[in-house]
C-alpha positions as CSV (number, residue, x, y, z in Angstrom):
1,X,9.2,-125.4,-88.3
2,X,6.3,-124.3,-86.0
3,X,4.7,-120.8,-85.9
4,X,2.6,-119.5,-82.7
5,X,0.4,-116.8,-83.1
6,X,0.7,-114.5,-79.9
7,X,-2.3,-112.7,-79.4
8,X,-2.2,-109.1,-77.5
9,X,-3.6,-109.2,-74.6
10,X,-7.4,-107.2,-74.7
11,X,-7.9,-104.0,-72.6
12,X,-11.7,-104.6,-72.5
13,X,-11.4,-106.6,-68.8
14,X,-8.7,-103.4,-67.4
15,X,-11.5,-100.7,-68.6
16,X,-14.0,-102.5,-67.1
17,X,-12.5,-102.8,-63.5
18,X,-11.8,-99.0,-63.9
19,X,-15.1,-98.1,-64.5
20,X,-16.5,-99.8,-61.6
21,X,-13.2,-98.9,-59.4
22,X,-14.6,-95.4,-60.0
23,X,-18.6,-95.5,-59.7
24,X,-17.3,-97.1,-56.5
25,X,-15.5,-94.4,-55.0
26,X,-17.7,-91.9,-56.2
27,X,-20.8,-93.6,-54.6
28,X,-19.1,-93.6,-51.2
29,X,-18.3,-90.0,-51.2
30,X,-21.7,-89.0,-52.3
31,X,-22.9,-91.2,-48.9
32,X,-19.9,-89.7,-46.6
33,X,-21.3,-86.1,-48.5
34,X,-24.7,-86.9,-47.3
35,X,-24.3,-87.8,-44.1
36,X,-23.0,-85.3,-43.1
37,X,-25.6,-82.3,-44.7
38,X,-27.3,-80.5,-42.3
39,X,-30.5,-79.3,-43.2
40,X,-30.8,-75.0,-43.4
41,X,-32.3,-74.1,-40.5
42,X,-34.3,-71.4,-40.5
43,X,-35.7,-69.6,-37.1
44,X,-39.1,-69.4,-36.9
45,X,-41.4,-66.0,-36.6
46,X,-43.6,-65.5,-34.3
47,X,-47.2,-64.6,-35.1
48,X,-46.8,-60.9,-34.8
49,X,-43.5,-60.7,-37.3
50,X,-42.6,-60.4,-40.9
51,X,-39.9,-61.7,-42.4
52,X,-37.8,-58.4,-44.0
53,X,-36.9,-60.4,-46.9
54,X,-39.9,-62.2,-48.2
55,X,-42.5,-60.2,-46.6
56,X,-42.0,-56.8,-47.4
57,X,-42.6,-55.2,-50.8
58,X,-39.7,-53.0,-52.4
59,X,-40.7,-49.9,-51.6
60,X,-40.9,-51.0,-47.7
61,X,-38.0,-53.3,-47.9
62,X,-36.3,-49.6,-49.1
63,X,-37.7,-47.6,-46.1
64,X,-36.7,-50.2,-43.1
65,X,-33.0,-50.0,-44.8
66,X,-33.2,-46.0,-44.3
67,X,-35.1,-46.5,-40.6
68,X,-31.9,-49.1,-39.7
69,X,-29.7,-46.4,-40.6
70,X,-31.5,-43.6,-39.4
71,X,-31.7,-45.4,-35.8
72,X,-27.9,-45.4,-36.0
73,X,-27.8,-41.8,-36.6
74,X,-30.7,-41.1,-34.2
75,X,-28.8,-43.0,-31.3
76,X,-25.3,-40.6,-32.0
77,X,-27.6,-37.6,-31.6
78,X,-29.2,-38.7,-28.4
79,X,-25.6,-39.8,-26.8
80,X,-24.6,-36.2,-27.8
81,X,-27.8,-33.9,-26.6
82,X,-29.4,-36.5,-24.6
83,X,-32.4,-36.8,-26.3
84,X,-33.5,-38.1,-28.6
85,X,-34.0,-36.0,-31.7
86,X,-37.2,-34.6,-33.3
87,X,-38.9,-35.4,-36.7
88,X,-38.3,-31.8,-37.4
89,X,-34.2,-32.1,-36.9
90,X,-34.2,-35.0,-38.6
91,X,-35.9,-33.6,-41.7
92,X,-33.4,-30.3,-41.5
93,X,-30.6,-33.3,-41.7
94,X,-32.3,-34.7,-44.8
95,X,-32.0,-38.1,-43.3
96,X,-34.1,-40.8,-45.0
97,X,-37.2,-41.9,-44.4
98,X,-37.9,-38.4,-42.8
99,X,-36.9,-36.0,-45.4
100,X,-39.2,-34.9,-48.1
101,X,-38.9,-35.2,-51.6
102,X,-39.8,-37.5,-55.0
103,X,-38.4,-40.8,-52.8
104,X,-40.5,-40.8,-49.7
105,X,-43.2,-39.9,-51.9
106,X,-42.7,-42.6,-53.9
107,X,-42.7,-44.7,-51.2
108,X,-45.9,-44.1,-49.6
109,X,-45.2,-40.3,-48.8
110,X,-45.0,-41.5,-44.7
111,X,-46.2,-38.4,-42.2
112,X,-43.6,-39.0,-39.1
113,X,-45.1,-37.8,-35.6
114,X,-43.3,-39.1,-32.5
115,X,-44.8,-40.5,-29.9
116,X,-43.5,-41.8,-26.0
117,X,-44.5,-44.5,-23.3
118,X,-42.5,-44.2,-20.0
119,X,-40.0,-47.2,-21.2
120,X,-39.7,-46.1,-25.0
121,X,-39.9,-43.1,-28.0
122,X,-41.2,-44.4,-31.1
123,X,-41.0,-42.7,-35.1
124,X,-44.7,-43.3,-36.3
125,X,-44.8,-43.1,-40.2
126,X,-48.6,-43.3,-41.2
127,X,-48.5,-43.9,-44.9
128,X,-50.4,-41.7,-47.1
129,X,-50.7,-44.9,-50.0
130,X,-50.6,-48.0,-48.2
131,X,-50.9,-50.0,-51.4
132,X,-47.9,-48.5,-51.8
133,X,-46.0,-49.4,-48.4
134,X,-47.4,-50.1,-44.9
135,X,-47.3,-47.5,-41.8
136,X,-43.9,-47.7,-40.8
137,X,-42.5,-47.5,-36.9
138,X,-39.3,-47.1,-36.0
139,X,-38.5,-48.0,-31.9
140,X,-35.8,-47.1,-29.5
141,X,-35.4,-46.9,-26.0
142,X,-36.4,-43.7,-23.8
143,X,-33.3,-41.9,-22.7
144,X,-32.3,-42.1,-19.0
145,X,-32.0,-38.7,-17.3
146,X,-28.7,-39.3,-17.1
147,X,-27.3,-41.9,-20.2
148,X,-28.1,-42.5,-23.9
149,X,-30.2,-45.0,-25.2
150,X,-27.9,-47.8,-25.5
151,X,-27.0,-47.1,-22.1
152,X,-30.7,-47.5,-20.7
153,X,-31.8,-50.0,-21.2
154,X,-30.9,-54.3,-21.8
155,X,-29.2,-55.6,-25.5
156,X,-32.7,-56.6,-25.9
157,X,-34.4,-52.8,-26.0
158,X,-32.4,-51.5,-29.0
159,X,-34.3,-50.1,-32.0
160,X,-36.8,-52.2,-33.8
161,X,-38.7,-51.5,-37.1
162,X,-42.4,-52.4,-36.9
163,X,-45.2,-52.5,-39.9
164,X,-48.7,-51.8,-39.7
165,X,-50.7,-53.1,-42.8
166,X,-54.3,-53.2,-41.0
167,X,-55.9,-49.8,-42.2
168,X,-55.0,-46.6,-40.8
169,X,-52.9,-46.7,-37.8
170,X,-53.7,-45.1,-34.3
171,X,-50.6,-43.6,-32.3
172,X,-49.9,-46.2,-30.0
173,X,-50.6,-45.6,-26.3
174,X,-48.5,-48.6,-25.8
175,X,-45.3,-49.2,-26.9
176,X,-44.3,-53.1,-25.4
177,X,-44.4,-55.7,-27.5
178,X,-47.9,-57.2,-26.8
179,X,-49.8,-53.8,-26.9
180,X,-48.1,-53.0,-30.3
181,X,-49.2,-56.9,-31.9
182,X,-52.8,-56.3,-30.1
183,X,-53.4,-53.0,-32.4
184,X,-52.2,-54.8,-35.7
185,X,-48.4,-53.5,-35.5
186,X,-45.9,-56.4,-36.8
187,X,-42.1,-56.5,-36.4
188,X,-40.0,-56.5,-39.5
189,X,-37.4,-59.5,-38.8
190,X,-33.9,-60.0,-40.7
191,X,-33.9,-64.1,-40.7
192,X,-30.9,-65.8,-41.8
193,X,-30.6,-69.3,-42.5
194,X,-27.6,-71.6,-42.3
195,X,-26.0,-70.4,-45.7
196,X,-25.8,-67.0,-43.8
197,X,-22.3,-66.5,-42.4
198,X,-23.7,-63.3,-39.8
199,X,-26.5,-64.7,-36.8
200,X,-30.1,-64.0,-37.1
201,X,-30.7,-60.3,-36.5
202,X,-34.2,-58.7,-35.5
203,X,-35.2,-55.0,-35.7
């Protein structure tokens, strides 16, 4: 009588062809995944901006928040009374950056004085500590004689938010673009890069 000895067949050979079956795969869909990465772009700033995010210290990233919001609220006003409001009403309103109090102090304790060029009205914050926060000024368009603000002027002439680091500040006889860079004035841009959902905004 003869006996065989079956052996079981080894899984060593199956585990092996797994293995690689895998590192496979995942090695083409780290390619397809690469290929197709775009790099984050990021616009670029001119020579007479600053970036809001990177560029601007806490208490100043704090103050162009309140001067965004206050522009809002100045630009209701104006389409109301059609004018545009003074520092003084906008103290009475308590509206940040222009009202008093332990917070604009501790934020450079800003004196606002308004000033005006035929095409624009400007806020002009001089700061009383600029190692604190830089002068702060706040941009809109002039009112027509007969419209509001928005409705003067292009998309492009809406409200902007400049800084002025460079010692104490002058009020502007100028208030276009180039004469505000040429006396040391720089605009405060929002960038946003590709990982941003919302378009790149500047005020």
């Amino acid at each position: 009588m003869n006996t065989q000895v079956v052996k079981p067949a080894g899984a060593g050979h199956e585990t092996l062809w797994v293995l690689l079956t895998a590192i496979l795969v995942l090695g083409v869909a780290a390619l397809f995944v690469s290929a197709r990465a775009k790099p984050q772009a990021v616009a670029a700033l001119a020579s007479h901006q600053v970036d809001a995010r990177t560029q601007l210290n806490a208490a100043e990233q704090g103050l162009h928040g309140d001067l965004l919001v206050a522009a809002e609220e100045i630009v209701a006003l104006a389409e109301a009374e059609r004018v545009l409001p003074p520092v003084e009403q906008l103290r009475s309103m308590d509206l940040p950056p222009f009202a008093g109090g332990m917070t604009s102090v501790t934020r450079g304790g800003h004196e606002w004085r308004t000033t005006a060029q035929a095409r624009y009205v400007a806020y002009v914050g001089r700061s009383a500590a600029p190692d604190v926060a830089a002068s702060f000024l706040l941009r809109l368009p002039a009112p027509a004689a007969t419209g509001s603000p928005a409705e003067a002027h292009d998309h492009d002439d809406e409200f902007q938010v400049w800084v002025h680091r460079e010692g104490p500040p002058s009020a502007p006889g100028q208030l276009d673009d180039a004469a505000l860079a040429r006396q040391g004035w720089r605009q405060v841009v929002a960038r946003y890069d590709a990982g941003v959902t919302r378009k790149g905004a500047v005020h």
